[in-house]
N, C-alpha and C positions, 0 to 999 in steps of 0.2 A: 539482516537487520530490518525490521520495521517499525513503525511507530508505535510506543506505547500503549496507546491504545486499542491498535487493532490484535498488537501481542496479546495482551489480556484478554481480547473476546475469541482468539483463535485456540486459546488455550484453555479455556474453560471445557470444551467438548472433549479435552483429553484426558490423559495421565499427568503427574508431575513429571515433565521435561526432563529426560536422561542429560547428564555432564557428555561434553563434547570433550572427545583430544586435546585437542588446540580450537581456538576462534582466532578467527582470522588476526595474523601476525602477533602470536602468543607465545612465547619463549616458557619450554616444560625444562627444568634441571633434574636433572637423573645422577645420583649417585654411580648404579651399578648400570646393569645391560637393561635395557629400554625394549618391551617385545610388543608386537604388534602382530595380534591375527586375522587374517586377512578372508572373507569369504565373499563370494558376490550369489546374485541369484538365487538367493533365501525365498523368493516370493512361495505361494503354493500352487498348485498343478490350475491350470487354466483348461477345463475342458473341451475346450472348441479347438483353439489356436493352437494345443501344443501337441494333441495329436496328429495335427494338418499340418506342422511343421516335421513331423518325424521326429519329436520328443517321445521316445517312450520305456524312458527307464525310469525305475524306482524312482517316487521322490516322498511317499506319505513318511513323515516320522524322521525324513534324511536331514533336512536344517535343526530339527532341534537338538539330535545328535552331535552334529556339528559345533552347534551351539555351545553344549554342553560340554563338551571334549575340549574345544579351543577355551574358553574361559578356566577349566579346570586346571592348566598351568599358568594360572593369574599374568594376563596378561597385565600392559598396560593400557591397552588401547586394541578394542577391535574394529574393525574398515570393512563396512558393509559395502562394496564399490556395486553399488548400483543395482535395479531389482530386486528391492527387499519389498515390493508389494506389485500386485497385477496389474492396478492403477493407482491412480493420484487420488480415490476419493476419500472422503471419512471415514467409509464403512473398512475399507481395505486398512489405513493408516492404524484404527482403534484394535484390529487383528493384529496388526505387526506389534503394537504393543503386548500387546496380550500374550502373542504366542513365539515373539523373538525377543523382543525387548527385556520382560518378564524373566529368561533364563538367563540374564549376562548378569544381573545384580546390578551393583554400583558403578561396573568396569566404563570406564570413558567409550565413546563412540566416534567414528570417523563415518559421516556420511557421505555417500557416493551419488549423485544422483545419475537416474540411469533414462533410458528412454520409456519405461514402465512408470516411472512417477512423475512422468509429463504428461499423461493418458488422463482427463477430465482434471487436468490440473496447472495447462500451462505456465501459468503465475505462480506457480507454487505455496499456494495459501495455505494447502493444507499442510503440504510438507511442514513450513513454518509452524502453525499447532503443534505440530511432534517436534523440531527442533527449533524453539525458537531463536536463538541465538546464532544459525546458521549461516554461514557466507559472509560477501565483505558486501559492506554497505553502501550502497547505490544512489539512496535516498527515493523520495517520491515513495514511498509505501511499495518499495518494488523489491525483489530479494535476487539477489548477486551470489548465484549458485556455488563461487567457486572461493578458495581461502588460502590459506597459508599459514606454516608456524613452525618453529624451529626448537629441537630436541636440543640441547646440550648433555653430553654424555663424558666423563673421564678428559674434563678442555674441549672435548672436540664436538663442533654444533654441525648437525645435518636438519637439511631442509626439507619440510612434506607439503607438498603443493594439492590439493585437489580441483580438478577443471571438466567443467560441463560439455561434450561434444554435441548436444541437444541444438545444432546452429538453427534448423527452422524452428525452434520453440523458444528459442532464445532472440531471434532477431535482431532489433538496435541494440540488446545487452549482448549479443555475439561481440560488437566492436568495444564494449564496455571492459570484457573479459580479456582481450587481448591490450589495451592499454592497462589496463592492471597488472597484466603478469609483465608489462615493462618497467613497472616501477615495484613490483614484488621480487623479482627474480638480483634485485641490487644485495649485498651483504656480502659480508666474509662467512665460509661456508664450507665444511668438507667435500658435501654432494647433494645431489637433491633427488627424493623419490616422489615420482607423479604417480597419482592415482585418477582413474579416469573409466568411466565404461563402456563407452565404443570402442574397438578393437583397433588400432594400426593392421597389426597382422592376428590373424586368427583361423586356425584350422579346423573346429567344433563347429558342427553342421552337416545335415544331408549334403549344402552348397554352403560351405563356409564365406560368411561375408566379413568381407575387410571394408574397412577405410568408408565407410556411409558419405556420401554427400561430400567426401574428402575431406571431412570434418577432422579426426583424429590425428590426422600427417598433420592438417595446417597447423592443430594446438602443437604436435608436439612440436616439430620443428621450429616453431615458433618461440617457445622455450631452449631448443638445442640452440638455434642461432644466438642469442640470447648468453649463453653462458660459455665457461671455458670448455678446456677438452675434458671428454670423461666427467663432465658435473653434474650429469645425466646420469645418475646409477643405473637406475631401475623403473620403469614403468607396469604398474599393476590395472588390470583390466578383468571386468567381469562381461563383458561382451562373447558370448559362445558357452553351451553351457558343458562344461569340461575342464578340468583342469589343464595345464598347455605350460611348456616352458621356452622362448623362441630367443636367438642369439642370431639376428639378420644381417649385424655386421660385426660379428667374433666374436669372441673372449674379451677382444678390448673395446666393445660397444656396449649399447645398453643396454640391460639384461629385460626383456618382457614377458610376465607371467602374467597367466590369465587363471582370473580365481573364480571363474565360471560356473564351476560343478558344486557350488553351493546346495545342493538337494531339489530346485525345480527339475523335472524332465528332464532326462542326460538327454547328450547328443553323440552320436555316433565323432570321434576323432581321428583322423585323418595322421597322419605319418608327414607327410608331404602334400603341398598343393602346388600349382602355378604361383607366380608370384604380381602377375599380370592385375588383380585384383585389386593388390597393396599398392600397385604403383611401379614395379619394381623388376627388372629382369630377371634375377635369377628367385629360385623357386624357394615358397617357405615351406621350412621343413623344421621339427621337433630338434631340441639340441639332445644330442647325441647320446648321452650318459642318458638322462631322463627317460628317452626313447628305450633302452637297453634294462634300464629299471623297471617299465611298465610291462615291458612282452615277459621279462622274468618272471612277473608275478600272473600274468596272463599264461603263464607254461605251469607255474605252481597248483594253480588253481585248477587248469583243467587235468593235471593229472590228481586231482581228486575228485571231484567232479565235474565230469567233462562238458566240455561246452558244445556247441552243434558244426558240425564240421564246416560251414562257411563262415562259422566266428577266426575258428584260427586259420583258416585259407585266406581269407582277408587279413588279419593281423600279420601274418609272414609271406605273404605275400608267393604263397603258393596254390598249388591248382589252375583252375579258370580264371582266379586273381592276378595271374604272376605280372604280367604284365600293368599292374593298373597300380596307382596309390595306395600303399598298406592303410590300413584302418581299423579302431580298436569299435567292436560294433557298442554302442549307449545303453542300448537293452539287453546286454551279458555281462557286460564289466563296464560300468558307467565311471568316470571319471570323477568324481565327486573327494571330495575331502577337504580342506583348507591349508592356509597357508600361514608359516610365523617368520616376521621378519623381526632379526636382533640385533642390536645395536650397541655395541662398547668400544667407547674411546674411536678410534680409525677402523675399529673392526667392522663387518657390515657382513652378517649370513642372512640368507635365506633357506626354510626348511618345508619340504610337502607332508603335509599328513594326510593320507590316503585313508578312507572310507570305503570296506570291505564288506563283504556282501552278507559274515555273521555280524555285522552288527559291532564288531569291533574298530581299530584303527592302528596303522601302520607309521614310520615316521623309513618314508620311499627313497629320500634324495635330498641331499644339498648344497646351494650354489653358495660361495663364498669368495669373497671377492680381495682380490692381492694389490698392494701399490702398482709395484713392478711385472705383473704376471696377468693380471686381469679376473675376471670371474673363473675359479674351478671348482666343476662339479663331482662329486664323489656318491654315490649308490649310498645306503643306510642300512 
């Protein structure tokens, strides 16, 4: 939120403003199942930085595919979780319009901000021009990156939090953000799903990076101490560009999916890392089913055509690999696709849709989650 006035002159250099999800603390009533698709890292190919980071899978044409495909089963709501532009400037902002915005139609939008739209835009002025209605209100002409708003579905209301892990860009509004999720996180409530795009855990990457500046553990935790057992469903991150499904403390913990491989530059993914990075002694590694989904389609593939013998030496962790972390390489089989999270009544699935290399799309795997039983995953 900003002042009227500076709204108006931010908005002139744009489009007409896309409807948002929810604005901060918005109750949406849903009759039937409530679906949200989820993609992060829409931006487009940066040609400096992202082949110097060992980005080098397909991405021309991969977001608007995506784009395309996830709106096609009408959603209600799609969740850009962060890096939908290179930088924070106009020039970059007036392209996302153009060339992501332009393919969703009417559909609502869930803004992520990521560490790519801090980039010549700390204050987020621009952002604001593209959504002005964004975050919760701060006051001073200053924008309060982060919100909240509540579904109600068949009696039963779930919570979607979104929070900015950006702590040096964010500064004194760092401390802003975290007394607000003390007095946002109050209500009667089924569960809550945070969205956020620095990573806690994350395995996508030449050196997958977790936990930045320890920013990501303090939000969430912060939120976990905070609420009962289990209110924590599920945390979505676009941090790493790969899709990733991780379960660091079981079936009956939070479920973290990283909706990374939104079309910028894959990155090579990892099977398992240290866990030393996250914070944490024992080691991340892919939850198990999802894992078992991917090399399937990674054995499908190359017995049609085949892939170059240290792709699958590294994925099963055979030959001169055997010993080392398996890993699906970014530039053969890129992770890329998005995600649908659906909602009815107590029920709560999560589903992968996998983006294939003819240009088509697969529906990979899904996590669905039990009272009594906790999250189970089942192949597609």
């Amino acid at each position: 939120m900003i002042t009227l006035f500076l709204s108006m002159f931010l908005q002139q250099a744009y489009a007409e403003p896309p409807k948002l999800c929810g604005d901060d603390k918005d109750v949406i009533q849903e009759e039937g199942i409530y679906k949200v698709a989820i993609v992060g890292n829409t931006r487009p190919l940066h040609v400096t930085n992202d082949p110097a980071a060992r980005r080098l899978g397909p991405s021309k044409g991969v977001p608007e595919a995506l784009l395309k495909q996830a709106t096609s089963n009408s959603p209600d709501c799609v969740a850009f979780v962060g890096d939908m532009v290179r930088n924070g400037s106009k020039k970059e902002w007036k392209n996302f319009q153009k060339s992501q915005l332009s393919l969703i139609g009417e559909t609502p939008v869930m803004p992520v901000v990521g560490d790519m739209e801090a980039i010549r835009d700390d204050k987020y002025a621009n952002l604001v021009g593209v959504f002005p209605d964004i975050g919760n209100d701060i006051g001073y002409n200053r924008v309060g990156s982060w919100y909240s708003y509540d579904v109600e579905t068949e009696g039963t209301t779930w919570r979607f939090m979104v929070l900015d892990a950006n702590k040096n860009v964010l500064k004194s509004r760092w401390n802003e953000q975290l007394s607000w999720i003390d007095e946002s996180i109050q209500g009667d409530y089924e569960g809550l799903f945070l969205f956020i795009h620095l990573p806690w855990y994350n395995l996508a990457g030449a050196e997958p990076e977790m936990n930045l500046e320890d920013a990501p553990r303090e939000l969430i935790e912060y939120v976990e101490d905070s609420l009962g057992m289990m209110k924590l469903r599920a945390v979505f991150f676009g941090g790493g560009h790969a899709n990733q499904v991780l379960t660091p403390n079981g079936k009956y913990g939070t479920l973290y999916v990283g909706a990374g491989g939104g079309g910028a530059p894959a990155e090579d993914l990892y099977l398992w890392q240290s866990g030393e990075n996250a914070g944490i002694m024992d080691k991340v590694q892919l939850e198990s089913v999802f894992k078992e989904s991917i090399l399937d389609q990674v054995s499908k593939w190359n017995s049609r055509t085949p892939f170059s013998p240290g792709m699958m030496d590294k994925a099963f962790n055979q030959g001169s690999y055997q010993d080392f972390p398996g890993l699906i390489d970014g530039s053969e089989f890129p992770m890329q696709g998005y995600w649908e999270l659906k909602l009815r009544g107590t029920q709560s699935v999560v589903v992968y849709h996998h983006y294939l290399a003819n240009d088509s799309f697969i529906k990979l795997y899904k996590m669905e989650y039990f009272e009594n039983n906790g999250w189970k995953a089942s192949k597609l």
